[in-house]
VEXDREN-2710 file (C-alpha; in Angstrom, 1 decimal):
% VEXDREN-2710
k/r/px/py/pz
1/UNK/0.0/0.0/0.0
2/UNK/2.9/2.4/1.2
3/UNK/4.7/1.9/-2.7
4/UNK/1.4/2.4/-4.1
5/UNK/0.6/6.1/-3.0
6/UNK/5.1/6.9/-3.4
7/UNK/4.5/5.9/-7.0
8/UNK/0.9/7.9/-7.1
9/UNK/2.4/10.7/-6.1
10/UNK/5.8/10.5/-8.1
11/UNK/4.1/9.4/-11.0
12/UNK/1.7/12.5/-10.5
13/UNK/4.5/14.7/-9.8
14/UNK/6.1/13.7/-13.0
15/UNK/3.1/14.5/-15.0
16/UNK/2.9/17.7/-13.1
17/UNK/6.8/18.1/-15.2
18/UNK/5.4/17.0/-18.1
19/UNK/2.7/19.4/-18.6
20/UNK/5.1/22.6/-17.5
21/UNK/7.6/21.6/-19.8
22/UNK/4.9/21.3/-22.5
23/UNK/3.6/25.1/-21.9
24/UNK/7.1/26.5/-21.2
25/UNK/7.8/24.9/-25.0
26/UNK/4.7/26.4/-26.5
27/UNK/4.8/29.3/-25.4
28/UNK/8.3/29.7/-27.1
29/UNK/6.8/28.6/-30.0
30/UNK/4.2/31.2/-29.9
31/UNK/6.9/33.6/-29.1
32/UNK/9.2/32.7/-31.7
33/UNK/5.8/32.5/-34.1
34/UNK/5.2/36.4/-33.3
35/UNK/9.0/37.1/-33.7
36/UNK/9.5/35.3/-37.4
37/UNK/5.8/37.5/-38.4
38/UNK/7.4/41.0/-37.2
39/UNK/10.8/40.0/-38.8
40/UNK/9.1/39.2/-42.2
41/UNK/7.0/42.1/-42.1
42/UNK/10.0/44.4/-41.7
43/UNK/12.0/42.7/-44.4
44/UNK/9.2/43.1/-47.2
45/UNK/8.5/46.6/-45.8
46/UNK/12.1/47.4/-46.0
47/UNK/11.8/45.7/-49.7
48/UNK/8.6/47.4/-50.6
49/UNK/10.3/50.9/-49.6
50/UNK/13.3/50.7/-51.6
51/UNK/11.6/49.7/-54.5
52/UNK/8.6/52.3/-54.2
53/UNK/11.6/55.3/-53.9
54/UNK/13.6/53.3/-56.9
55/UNK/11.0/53.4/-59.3
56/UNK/10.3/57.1/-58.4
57/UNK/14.0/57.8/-59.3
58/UNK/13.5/55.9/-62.3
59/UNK/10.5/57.9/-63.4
60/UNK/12.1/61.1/-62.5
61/UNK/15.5/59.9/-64.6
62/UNK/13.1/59.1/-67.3
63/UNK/11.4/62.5/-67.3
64/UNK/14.5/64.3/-67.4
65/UNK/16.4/62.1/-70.1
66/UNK/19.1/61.0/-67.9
67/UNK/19.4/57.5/-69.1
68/UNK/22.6/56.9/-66.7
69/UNK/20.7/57.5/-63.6
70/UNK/17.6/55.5/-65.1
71/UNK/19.6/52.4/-66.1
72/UNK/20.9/52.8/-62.6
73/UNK/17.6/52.7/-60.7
74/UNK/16.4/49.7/-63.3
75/UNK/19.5/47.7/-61.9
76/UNK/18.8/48.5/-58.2
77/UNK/15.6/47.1/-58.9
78/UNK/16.3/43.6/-60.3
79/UNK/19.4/43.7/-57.9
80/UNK/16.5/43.6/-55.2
81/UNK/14.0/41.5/-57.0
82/UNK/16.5/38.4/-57.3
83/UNK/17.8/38.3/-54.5
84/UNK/15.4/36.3/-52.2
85/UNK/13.8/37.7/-48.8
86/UNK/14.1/34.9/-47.1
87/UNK/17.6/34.3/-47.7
88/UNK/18.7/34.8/-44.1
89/UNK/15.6/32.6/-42.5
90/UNK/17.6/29.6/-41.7
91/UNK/20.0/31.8/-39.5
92/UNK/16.8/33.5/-37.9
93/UNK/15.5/29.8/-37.2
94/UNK/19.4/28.8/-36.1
95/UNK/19.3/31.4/-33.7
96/UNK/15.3/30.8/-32.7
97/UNK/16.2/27.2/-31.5
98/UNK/19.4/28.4/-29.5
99/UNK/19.2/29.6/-26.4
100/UNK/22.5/30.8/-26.5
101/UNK/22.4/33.2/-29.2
102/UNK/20.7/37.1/-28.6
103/UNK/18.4/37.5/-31.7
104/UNK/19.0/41.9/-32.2
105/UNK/16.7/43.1/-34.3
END
């Protein structure tokens, strides 16, 4: 009777672990969730920006015949285009996953 209530109550008390480790591990995921959304909306904002102000450059080039500067801005923008967004994810993840490493934004 005696070993059955000690394993009762360890086996309890090892669920008790089971179920904080659980919620301290979602919640990182939920918080590592919000962080990968608010880096990804910076990056295509950042994106969005710099094209929106090189296409204005290249309409003004246009406007004022400067070829140069508008051969320029049409090069900044496939310089931006091809090169893919998401190109530093797997370091973001990396560094999501490790405890050790301070994510700066």
């Amino acid at each position: 009777r005696r070993d059955y209530k000690k394993t009762k109550e360890e086996e309890a008390t090892k669920r008790l672990a089971i179920e904080k480790a659980t919620e301290i591990h979602l919640e990182k995921i939920k918080s590592s969730k919000e962080m990968v959304e608010n880096i990804s909306k910076a990056i295509f904002n950042e994106r969005k920006n710099v094209i929106d102000k090189s296409f204005d450059v290249l309409e003004r080039a246009l406007d004022e015949d400067k070829d140069s500067v508008a051969i320029e801005a049409m090069n900044g923008i496939s310089n931006i285009v091809k090169e893919s967004p998401l190109k530093d994810f797997d370091s973001i993840s990396n560094a999501l996953q490790n405890d050790d490493i301070d994510l700066i934004l």
